[in-house]
C-alpha positions in Angstrom: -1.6 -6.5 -29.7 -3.8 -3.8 -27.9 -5.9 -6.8 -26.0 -2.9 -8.5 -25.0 -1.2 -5.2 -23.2 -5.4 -4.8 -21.7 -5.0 -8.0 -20.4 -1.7 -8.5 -19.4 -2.6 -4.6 -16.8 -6.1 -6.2 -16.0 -4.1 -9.8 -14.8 -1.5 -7.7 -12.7 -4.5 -5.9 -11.2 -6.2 -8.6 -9.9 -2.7 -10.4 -9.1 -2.2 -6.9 -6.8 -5.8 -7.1 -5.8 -5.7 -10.6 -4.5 -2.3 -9.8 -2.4 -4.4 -6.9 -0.9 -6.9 -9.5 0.2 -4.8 -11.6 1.5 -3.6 -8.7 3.3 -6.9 -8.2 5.2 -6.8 -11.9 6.6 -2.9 -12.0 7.9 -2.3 -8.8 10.5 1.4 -8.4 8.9 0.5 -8.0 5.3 -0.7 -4.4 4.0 -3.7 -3.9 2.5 -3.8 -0.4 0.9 0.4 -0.6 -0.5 -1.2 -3.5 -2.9 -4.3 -1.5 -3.7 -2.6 1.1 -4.8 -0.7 -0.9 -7.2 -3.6 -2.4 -8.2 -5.1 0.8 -8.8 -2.2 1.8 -11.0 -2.0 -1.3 -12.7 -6.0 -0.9 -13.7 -5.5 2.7 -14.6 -3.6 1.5 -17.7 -5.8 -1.2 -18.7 -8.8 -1.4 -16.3 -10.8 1.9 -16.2 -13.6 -0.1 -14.2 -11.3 -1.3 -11.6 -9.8 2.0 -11.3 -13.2 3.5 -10.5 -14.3 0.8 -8.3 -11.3 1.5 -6.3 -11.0 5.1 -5.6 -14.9 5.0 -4.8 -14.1 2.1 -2.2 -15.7 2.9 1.5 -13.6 2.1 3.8 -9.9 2.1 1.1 -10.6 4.6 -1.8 -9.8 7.7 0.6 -6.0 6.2 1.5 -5.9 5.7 -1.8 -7.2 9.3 -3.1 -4.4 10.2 -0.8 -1.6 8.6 -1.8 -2.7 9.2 -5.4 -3.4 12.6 -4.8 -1.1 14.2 -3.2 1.5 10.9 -1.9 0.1 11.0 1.7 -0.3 8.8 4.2 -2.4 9.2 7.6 -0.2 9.8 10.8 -2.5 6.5 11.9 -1.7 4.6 9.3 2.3 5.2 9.7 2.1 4.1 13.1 0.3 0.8 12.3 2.4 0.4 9.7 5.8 0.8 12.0 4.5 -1.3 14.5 4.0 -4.3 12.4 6.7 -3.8 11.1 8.8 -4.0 14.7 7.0 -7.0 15.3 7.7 -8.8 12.3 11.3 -7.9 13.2 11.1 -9.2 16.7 9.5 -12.3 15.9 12.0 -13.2 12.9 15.1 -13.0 15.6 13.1 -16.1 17.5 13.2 -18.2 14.5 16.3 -20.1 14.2 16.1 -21.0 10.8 17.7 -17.5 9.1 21.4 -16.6 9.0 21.9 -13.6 10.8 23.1 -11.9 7.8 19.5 -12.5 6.4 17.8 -11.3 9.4 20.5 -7.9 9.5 18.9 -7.7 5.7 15.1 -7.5 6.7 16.1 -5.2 9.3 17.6 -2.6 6.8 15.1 -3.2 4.0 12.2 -2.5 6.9 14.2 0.4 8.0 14.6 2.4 4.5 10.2 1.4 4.5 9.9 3.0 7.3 12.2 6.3 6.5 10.0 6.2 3.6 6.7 6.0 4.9 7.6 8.8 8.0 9.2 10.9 5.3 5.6 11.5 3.6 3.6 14.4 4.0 0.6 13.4 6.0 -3.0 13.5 5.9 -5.2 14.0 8.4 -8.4 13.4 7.5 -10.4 13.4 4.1 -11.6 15.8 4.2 -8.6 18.0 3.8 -7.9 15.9 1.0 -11.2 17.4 -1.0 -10.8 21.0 0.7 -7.6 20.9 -1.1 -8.9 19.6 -4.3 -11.6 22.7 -4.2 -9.0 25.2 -3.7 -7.5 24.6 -7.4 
């Protein structure tokens, strides 16, 4: 039973892993809100994976961050909140969706974005580890 509950965490890690990647080829897909996921999905299952991705160059501090104290850079928000106008603006051109499913995607991407703006922020890492020293 104990290998199938590893395995079942270690296939939704990579499941989350592989939506982050696909998140660094399209521009509207996030990258780091999967790998954090991923992260928590290795940290039960995965110790390896876990590792590999707080120790990642260029993701591993956002994800320090956000694991660490549940911040997100002021840089990051705006990118975020930008794409996610866009997104917005381009779904009214496609005549496909009712309206009431394009009034839906607007909400939903509002409450993100309440969300994400009501997060403490971080500026930098390295207020992330001066914070760690101090306890």
């Amino acid at each position: 039973m104990e290998l199938m509950t590893t395995m079942f965490w270690r296939c939704l890690a990579l499941v989350f892993v592989a939506v982050g990647f696909v998140g660094l080829l399209l521009p509207v897909m996030p990258t780091v809100p999967f790998l954090i996921a991923a992260l928590w999905a290795a940290s039960k299952g995965w110790p390896s994976l876990e590792e590999k991705l707080l120790n990642h160059p260029k993701y591993g501090p956002d994800i320090r961050a956000w694991r660490e104290t549940r911040s997100i850079r002021r840089n990051a928000k705006w990118a975020a909140s930008l794409m996610m106008l866009g997104g917005y603006i381009i779904l009214w051109f496609i005549p496909t969706p009712p309206v009431w499913a394009k009034l839906t995607v607007g909400a939903v991407l509002l409450i993100v974005g309440v969300f994400i703006w009501t997060r403490p922020e971080l500026f930098n890492e390295t207020s992330l580890n001066n914070e760690n020293s101090d306890s």
